[in-house]
C-alpha positions as CSV (number, residue, x, y, z in Angstrom):
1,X,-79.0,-320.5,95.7
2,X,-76.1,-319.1,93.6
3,X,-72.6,-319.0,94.6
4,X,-70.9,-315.8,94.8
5,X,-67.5,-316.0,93.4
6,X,-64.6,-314.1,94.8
7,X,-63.1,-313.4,91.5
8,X,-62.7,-309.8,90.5
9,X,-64.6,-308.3,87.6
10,X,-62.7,-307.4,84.7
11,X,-64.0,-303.7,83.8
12,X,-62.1,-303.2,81.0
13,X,-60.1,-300.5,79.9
14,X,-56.4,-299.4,79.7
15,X,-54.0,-300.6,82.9
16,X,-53.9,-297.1,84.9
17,X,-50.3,-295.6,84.8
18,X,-47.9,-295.9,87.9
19,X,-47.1,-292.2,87.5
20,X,-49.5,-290.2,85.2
21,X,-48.4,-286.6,83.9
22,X,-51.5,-284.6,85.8
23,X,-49.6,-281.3,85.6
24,X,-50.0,-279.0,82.8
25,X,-48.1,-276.2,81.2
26,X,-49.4,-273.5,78.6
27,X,-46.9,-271.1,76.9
28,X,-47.4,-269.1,73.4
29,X,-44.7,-268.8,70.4
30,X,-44.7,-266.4,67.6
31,X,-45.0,-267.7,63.9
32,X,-41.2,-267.8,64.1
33,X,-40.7,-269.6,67.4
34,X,-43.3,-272.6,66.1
35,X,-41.5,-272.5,63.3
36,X,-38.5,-273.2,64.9
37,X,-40.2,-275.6,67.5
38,X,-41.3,-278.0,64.8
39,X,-37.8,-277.8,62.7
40,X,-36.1,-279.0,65.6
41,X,-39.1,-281.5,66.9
42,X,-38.8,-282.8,63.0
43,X,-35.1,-283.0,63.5
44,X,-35.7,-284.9,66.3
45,X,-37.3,-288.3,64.9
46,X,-39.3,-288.3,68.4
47,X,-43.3,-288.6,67.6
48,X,-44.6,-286.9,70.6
49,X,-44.1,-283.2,70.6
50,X,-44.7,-283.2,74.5
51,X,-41.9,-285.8,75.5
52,X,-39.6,-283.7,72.8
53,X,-40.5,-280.9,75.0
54,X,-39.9,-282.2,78.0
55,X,-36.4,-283.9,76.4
56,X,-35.2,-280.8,75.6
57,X,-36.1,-278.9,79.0
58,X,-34.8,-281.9,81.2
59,X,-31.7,-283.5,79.3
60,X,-30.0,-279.9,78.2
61,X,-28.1,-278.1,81.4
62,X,-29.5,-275.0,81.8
63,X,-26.9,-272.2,82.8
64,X,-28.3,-269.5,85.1
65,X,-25.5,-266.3,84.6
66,X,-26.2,-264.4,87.8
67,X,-24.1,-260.9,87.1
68,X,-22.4,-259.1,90.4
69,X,-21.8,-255.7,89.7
70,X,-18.8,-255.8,92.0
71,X,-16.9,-258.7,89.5
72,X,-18.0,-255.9,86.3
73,X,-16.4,-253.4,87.8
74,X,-13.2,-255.2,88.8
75,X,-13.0,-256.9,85.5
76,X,-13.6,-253.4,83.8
77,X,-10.4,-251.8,86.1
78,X,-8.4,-254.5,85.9
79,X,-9.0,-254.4,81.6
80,X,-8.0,-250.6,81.7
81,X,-4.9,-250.9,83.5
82,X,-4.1,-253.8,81.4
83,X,-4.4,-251.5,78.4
84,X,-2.1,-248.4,80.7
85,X,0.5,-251.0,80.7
86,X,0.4,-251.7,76.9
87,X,0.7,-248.2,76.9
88,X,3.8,-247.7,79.0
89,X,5.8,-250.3,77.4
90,X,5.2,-248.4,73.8
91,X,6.8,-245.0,75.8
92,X,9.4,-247.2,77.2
93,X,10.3,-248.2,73.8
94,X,10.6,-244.6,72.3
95,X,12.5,-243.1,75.4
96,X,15.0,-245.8,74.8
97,X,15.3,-245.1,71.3
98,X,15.2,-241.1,72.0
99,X,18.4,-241.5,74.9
100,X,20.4,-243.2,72.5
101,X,19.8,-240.8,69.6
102,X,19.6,-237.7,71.1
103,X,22.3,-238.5,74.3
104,X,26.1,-239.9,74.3
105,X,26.4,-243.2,76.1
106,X,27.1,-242.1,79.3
107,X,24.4,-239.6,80.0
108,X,22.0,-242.3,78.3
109,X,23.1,-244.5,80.6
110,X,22.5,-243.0,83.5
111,X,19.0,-242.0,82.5
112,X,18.3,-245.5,81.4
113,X,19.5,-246.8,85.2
114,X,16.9,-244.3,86.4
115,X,14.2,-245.6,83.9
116,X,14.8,-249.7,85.3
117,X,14.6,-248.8,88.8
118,X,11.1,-247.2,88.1
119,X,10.8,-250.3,85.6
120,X,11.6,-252.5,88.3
121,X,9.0,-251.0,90.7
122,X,7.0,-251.2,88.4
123,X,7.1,-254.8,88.3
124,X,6.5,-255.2,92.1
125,X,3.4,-253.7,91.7
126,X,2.7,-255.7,88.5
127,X,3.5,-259.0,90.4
128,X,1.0,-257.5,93.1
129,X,-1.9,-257.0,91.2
130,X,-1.8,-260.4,89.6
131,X,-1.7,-262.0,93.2
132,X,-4.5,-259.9,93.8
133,X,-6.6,-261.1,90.7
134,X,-5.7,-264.7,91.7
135,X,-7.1,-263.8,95.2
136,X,-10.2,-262.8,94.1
137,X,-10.6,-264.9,91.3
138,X,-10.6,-268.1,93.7
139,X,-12.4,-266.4,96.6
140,X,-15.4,-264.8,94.8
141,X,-15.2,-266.5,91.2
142,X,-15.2,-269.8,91.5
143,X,-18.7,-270.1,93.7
């Protein structure tokens, strides 16, 4: 009678991977987008074009831009009243210059004391909307 041995059979073959790729991905490009593919693959010195693939989908940060129409229409406001208070600084300018040609001193004066209180309130509410900006800016922004 023969012996069995309890030594495992070689089979041959390739060692089986610890974590094998299984899941597969199709997608289609245009002449121009291959193109493109394989000048950046070239550019790459890598010699699989999967793993390049993969390097580029895995090792770049992806930015997802999620747009609240709320924020656009905030920003938009807050960029046209910006633009009314360019606006009002160039008339301030030209009323000054127009009191102190057209007036004597002392009537241009006393328009001009009228002109900084308004100028002055007009800085309150200036100082406001900023606080408000800052306020949303850190309560809706920076999620």
């Amino acid at each position: 009678m023969e012996k069995k041995k309890n030594v495992k059979q070689n089979k041959g073959g390739r060692n089986p991977k610890i974590n094998p790729s299984i899941h597969r991905h199709v997608f289609r490009l245009t002449d121009d987008e291959n193109a493109q593919l394989l000048n950046l693959f070239e550019a790459s010195g890598m010699n699989n074009k999967a793993k390049f693939i993969i390097s580029v989908l895995f090792d770049r940060e992806i930015k997802a831009v999620k747009i609240d129409k709320g924020t656009t229409d905030f920003y938009m406001r807050l960029t046209s009243l910006f633009g009314q208070f360019r606006a009002i600084g160039v008339n301030y300018n030209q009323v000054v210059k127009l009191l102190y040609s057209r007036f004597t001193e002392k009537k241009a004066a006393a328009f001009l004391y009228k002109l900084e209180k308004q100028t002055a309130e007009m800085a309150s509410l200036c100082k406001k909307i900023i606080e408000l900006t800052e306020e949303f800016s850190q309560n809706y922004l920076q999620k």
